[in-house]
C-alpha positions in Angstrom: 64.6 17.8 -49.9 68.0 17.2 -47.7 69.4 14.1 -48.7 71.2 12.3 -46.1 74.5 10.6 -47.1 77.4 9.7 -45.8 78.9 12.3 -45.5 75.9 14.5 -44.7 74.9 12.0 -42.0 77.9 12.2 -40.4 78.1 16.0 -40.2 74.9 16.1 -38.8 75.8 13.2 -36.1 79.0 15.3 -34.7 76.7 18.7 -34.3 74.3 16.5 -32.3 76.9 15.2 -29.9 78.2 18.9 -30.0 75.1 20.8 -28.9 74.8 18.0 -25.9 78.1 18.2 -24.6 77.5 22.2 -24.7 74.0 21.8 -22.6 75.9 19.2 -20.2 79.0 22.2 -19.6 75.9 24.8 -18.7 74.3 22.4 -16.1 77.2 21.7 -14.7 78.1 25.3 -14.6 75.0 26.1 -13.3 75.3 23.7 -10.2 78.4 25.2 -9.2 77.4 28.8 -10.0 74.0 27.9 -7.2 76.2 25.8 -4.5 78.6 28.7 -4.7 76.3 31.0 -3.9 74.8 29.1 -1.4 78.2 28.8 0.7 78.1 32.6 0.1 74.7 33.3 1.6 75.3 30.9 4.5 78.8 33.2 5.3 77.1 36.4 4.8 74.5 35.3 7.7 77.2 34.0 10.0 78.9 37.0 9.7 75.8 39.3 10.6 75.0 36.9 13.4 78.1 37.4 14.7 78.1 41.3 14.3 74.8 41.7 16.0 76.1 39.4 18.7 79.5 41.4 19.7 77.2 44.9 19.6 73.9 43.7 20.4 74.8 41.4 23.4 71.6 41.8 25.0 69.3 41.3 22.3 71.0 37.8 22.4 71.1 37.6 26.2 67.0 37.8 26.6 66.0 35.7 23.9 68.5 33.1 25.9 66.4 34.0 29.2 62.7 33.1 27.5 64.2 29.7 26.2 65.1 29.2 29.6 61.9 29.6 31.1 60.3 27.2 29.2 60.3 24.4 31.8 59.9 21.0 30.7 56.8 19.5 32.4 58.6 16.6 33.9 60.2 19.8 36.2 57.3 21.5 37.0 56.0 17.5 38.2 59.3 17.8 40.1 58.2 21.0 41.7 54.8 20.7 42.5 55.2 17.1 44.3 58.9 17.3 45.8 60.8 13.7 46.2 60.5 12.1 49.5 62.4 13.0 52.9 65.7 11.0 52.7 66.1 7.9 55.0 67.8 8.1 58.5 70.8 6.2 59.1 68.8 3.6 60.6 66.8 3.1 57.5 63.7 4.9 58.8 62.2 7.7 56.8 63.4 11.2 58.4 61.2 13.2 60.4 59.3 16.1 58.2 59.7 19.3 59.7 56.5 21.1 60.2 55.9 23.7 57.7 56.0 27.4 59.9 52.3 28.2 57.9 50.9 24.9 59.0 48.1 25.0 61.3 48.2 23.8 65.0 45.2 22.2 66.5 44.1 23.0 69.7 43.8 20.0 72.5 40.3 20.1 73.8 40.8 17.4 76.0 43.3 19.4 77.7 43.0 22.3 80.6 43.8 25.2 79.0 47.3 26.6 80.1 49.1 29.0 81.5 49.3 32.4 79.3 50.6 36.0 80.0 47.6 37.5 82.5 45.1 39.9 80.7 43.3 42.8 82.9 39.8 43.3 84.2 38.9 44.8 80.6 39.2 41.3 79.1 35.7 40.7 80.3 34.0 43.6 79.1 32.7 41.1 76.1 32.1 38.5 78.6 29.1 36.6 79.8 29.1 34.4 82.9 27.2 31.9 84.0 26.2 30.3 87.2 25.0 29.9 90.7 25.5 31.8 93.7 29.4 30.6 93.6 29.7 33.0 90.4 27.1 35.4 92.0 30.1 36.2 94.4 32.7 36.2 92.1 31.2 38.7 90.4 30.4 41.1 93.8 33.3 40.3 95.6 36.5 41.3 92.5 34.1 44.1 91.8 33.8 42.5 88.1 30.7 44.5 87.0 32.0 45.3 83.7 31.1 41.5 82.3 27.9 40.2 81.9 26.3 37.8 84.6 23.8 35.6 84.0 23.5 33.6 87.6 21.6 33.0 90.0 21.5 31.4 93.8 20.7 27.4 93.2 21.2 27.7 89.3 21.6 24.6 87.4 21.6 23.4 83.8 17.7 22.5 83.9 16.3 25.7 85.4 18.7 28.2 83.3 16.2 27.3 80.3 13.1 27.8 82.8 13.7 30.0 85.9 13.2 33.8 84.4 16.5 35.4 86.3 17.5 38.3 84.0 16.2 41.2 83.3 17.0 43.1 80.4 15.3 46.4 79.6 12.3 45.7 82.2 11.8 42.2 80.5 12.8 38.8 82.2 14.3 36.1 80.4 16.1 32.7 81.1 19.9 32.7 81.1 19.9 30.7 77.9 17.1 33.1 76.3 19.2 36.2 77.5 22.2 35.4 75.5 20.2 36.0 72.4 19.8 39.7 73.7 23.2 40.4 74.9 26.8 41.0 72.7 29.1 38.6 73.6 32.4 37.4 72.5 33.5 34.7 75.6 31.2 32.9 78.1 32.4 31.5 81.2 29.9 28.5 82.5 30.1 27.1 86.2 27.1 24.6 86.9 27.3 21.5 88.7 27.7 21.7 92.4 23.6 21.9 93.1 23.5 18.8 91.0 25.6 16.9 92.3 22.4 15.3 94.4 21.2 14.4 91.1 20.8 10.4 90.3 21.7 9.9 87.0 24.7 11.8 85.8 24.2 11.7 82.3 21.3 14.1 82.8 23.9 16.9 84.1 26.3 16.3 80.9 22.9 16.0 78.8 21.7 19.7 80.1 25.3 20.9 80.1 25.8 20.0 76.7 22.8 21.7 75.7 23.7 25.2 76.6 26.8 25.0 74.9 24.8 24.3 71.9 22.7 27.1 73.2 25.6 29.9 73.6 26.9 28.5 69.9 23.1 29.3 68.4 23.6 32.7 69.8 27.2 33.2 68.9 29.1 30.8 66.8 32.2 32.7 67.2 32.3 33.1 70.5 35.0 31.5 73.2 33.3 29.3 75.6 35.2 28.4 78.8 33.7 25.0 80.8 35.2 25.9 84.6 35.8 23.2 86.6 33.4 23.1 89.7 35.3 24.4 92.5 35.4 21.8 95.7 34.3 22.0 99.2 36.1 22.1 102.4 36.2 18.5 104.6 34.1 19.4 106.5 31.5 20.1 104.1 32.5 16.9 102.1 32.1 14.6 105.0 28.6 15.8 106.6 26.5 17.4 103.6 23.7 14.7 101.9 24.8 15.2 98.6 27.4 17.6 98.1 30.9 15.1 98.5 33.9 16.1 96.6 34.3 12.9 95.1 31.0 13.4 93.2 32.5 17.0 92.0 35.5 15.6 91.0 33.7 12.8 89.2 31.3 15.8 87.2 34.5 17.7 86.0 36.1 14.4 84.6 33.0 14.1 83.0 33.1 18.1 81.9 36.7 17.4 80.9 35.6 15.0 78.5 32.7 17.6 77.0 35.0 20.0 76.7 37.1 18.1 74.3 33.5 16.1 72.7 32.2 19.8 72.3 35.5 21.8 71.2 35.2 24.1 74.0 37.7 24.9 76.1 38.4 23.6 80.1 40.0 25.8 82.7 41.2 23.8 86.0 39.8 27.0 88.3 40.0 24.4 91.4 43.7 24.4 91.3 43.5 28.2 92.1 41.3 27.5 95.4 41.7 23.7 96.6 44.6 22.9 99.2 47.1 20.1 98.9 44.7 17.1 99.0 42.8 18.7 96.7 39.7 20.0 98.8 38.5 23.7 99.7 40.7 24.7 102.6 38.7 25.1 105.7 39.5 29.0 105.8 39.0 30.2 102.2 34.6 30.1 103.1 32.5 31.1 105.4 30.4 27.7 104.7 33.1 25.5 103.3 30.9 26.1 99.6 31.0 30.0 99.3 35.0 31.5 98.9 35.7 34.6 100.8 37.0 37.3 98.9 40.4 36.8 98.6 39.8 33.5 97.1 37.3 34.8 94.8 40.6 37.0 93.7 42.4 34.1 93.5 40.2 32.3 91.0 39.6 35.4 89.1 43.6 35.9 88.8 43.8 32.4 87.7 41.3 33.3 84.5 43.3 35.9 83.5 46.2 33.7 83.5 44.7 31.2 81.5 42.9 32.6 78.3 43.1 31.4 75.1 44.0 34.3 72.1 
């Protein structure tokens, strides 16, 4: 057994304080030997960094791009709802211009205007119906390459009863016959045989009604309402019923079905009628039925006005 004296105790005492001031050198040598080589590591990355960037500068230059096109959501906001059109000088809001894709609606309550003239071949898809007024159209422009449903006396009651056309040896009504024919447009002129009719509603009822009928045959086809063509003075001022004033009453009235209906009118009395707006006393035999240059005359005035 060690006995501790004086002496021994304070040998022992200055190895203690020896051995911890030894283990206090290697941390602190270790500390430096780790943030040195730290510092070293961070330079030796800088330095490849910057290697690869001077002979790789491509490598770097896409990476760039894909940071780039992550757009931050409050952009794309930005983009898909566009800040409002700046203010006038007046303080108004600015008038939007019309986008160049945007669709333009057609004005049904409108005649239909003036476009470039098409030829007779126009009307090879074309059905027309009507009285004897159309009946001569039809014979006198030698238009026998469109389809006509008429008749002499015609109206829009007795086109879904009187059996007019025949079609493969079979009769049919002119509303029926649509349902057996190929069509693409359909010219209608009714109205001047019911102009001795009480109740006008009736005519616009019926008229209405083979509209609805030509769009259960063919929803895709172009319907045309044509204004009833007037009469001469003459006519106006001695027949018991037909007066233009009740014709030009019907096509306000067809005017406004046209545009109800989405259908389009065609002002075919402005093709015919003189300056006060009647049939001149030399375009008809009868003052009601147009000779043949007038018939050429309203059919010139269809091709002129056609809708694409």
């Amino acid at each position: 057994m060690t006995r501790y004296t004086t002496e021994n105790y304070g040998r022992h005492l200055s190895r203690s304080l020896s051995r911890k001031k030894s283990r206090r050198k290697r941390r602190r040598n270790s500390s430096i030997a780790v943030s040195m080589l730290v510092v070293c590591t961070v330079i030796m990355v800088s330095a490849i960094a910057s290697a690869l960037e001077l002979y790789m500068p491509d490598a770097f230059a896409a990476g760039s791009q894909e940071l780039t096109d992550l757009v931050p959501a409050q952009e794309l906001a930005a983009a898909e709802f566009p800040p409002a059109s700046p203010e006038a000088e007046n303080g108004e809001p600015a008038p939007v211009q019309p986008s160049p894709n945007a669709a333009v609606s057609y004005d049904y309550s409108r005649p239909v205007p003036q476009s470039p003239a098409v030829d007779d071949s126009y009307f090879n898809d074309a059905v027309f119906i009507g009285d004897s007024r159309t009946q001569g159209l039809i014979t006198a422009t030698g238009l026998y390459n469109a389809t006509a449903f008429t008749h002499q006396g015609l109206t829009v009651d007795t086109a879904f009863k009187d059996l007019i056309v025949e079609i493969d040896g079979q009769y049919y009504t002119a509303v029926d016959a649509l349902s057996h024919a190929q069509f693409s447009k359909v010219y209608i002129m009714l109205g001047i045989n019911e102009t001795g009719w009480i109740y006008s509603s009736k005519f616009i009822e019926g008229y209405g009604r083979i509209i609805d009928a030509v769009r259960s045959a063919n929803p895709e086809a172009q319907i045309y309402i044509q204004e009833i063509l007037p009469v001469s003075n003459s006519v106006s001022n001695s027949h018991d019923y037909i007066k233009n004033g009740k014709i030009d009453e019907y096509n306000q009235l067809l005017q406004q079905l046209a545009d109800e209906k989405q259908v389009y009118f065609v002002d075919t009395a402005s093709a015919v009628a003189g300056a006060d707006g009647s049939l001149p006393e030399d375009a008809a035999v009868d003052g009601i039925h147009l000779k043949n240059s007038y018939c050429q005359q309203w059919l010139d005035y269809l091709k002129s006005h056609t809708v694409s």
